[in-house]
N, C-alpha and C positions, 0 to 999 in steps of 0.2 A: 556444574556451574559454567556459565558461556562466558569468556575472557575476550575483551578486545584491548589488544593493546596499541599504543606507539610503534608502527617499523619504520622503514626507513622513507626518507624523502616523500613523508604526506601518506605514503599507505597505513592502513592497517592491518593486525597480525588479530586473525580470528581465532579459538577455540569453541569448537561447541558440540556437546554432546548429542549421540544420533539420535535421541528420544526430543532432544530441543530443535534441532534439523528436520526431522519428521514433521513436527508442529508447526513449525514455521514455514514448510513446502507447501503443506497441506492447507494452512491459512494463506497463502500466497495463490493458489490453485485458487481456491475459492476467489477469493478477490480479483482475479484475470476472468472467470468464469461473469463475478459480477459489472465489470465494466464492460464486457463482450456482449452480454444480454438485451438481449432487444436490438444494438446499434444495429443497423440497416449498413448491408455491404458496399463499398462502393461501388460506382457504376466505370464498368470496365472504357477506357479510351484506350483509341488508337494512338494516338499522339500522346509521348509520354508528358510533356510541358501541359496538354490540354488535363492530363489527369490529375499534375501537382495544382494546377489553377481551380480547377472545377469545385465550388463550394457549395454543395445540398447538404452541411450538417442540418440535425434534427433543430427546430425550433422552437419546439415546448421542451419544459423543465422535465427531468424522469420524475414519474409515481412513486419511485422507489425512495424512502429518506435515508438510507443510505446513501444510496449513490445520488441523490441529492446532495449531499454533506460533502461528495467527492468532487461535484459539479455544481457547484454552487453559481445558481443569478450573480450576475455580474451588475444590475442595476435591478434594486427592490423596489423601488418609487416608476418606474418606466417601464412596465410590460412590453412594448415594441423594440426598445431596445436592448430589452434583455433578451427576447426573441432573435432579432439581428444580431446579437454579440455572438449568443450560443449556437447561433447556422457558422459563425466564422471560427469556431473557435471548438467547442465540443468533440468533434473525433482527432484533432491533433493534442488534446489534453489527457483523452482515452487513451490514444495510442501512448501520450510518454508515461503515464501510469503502468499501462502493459509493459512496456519498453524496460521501466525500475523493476519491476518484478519479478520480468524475463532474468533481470542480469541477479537478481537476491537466485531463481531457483538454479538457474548455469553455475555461479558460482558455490551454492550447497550441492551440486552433481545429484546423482543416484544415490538417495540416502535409504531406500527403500532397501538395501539388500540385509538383510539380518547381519550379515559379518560385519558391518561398518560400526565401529566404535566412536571415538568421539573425532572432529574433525578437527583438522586444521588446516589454514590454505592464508593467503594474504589476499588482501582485497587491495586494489589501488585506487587514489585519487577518487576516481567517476564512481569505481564501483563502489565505493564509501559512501558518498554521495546517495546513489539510486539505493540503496540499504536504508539511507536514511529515509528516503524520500518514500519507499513502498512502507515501512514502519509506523510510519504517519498515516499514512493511508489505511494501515490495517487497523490502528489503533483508533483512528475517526469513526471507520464503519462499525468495532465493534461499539462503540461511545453511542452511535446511532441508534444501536439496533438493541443495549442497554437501558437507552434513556440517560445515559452518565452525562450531565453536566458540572459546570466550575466550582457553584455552591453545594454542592451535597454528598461533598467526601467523606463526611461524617455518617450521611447513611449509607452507606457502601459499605464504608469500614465496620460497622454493625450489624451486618447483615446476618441471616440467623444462615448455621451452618447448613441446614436441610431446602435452603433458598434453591431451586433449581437452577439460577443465574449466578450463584456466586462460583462455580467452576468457570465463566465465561466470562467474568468481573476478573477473575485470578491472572487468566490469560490477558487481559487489556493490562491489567500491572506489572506483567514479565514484559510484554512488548514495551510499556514504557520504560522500565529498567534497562531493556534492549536500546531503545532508541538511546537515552541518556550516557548511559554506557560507550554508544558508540560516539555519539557528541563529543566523550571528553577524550576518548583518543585520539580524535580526530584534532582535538582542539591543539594537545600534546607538542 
């Protein structure tokens, strides 16, 4: 069972076991992999100032409804301005998505090694935070890539056991448990 508790001054005190650390690295992988995909690298400047200013993000929405879900239109009535939002805006959304992620798998370390038992470490402040914020993010794409919307909890929860999606339904309800779990620590 993964434990977030109360510690001192705003952190959190994690427990979780390396079979839930594995899962969650390995969902986090994935999700770095799908916000990296396709984006177009930046274009190298000499001048550091010329490269923080230099704004060519992508202008059309991703194909992908995931990462649609992750990158969502900023204006649905106004095609050009959604266009213009997503050139100012899209690869520093990428990056702080990667950025949460970064700091969920640094802070689960090398869980890959068979000897690792269950963990434990404290997270602070930010890094509570970016835990929450990559959780959300994993828990939307799988909701995506499910079809899980707000009205149809009821067929979910009824799903027949041989459903080949309800192993992948199972994991979207540990990440919510996860995310909620960490909310009330945090809240604490």
């Amino acid at each position: 069972m993964t434990h977030f508790r109360p510690h001192r001054k705003g952190s959190v005190y994690v427990d979780l076991p390396a079979y839930a650390a594995r899962l969650l690295a390995n969902l986090t992988r994935q999700l770095i992999e799908l916000l990296r995909d396709g984006e177009s690298a930046p274009h190298p400047a000499a001048d550091p100032l010329e490269a923080m200013l230099t704004v060519d993000g992508p202008r059309e929405a991703p194909d992908d409804p995931a990462l649609l879900r992750l990158l969502p239109n900023a204006h649905l009535d106004d095609e050009e301005a959604a266009a213009e939002f997503r050139r100012y805006t899209e690869r520093s959304l990428r990056d702080a998505k990667v950025a949460d992620a970064s700091v969920l798998l640094e802070t689960i370390g090398r869980v890959e090694d068979e000897e690792v038992d269950d963990l434990e470490f404290v997270l602070d402040p930010a890094q509570a935070r970016a835990w929450m914020r990559c959780l959300t993010a994993l828990r939307l794409t799988l909701a995506e890539r499910l079809g899980v919307t707000a009205e149809d909890e009821d067929y979910w929860e009824t799903l027949d056991d041989n459903d080949e999606r309800l192993p992948v339904y199972e994991i979207y309800g540990w990440l919510g448990y996860l995310l909620e779990s960490l909310i009330d620590a945090v809240r604490r």
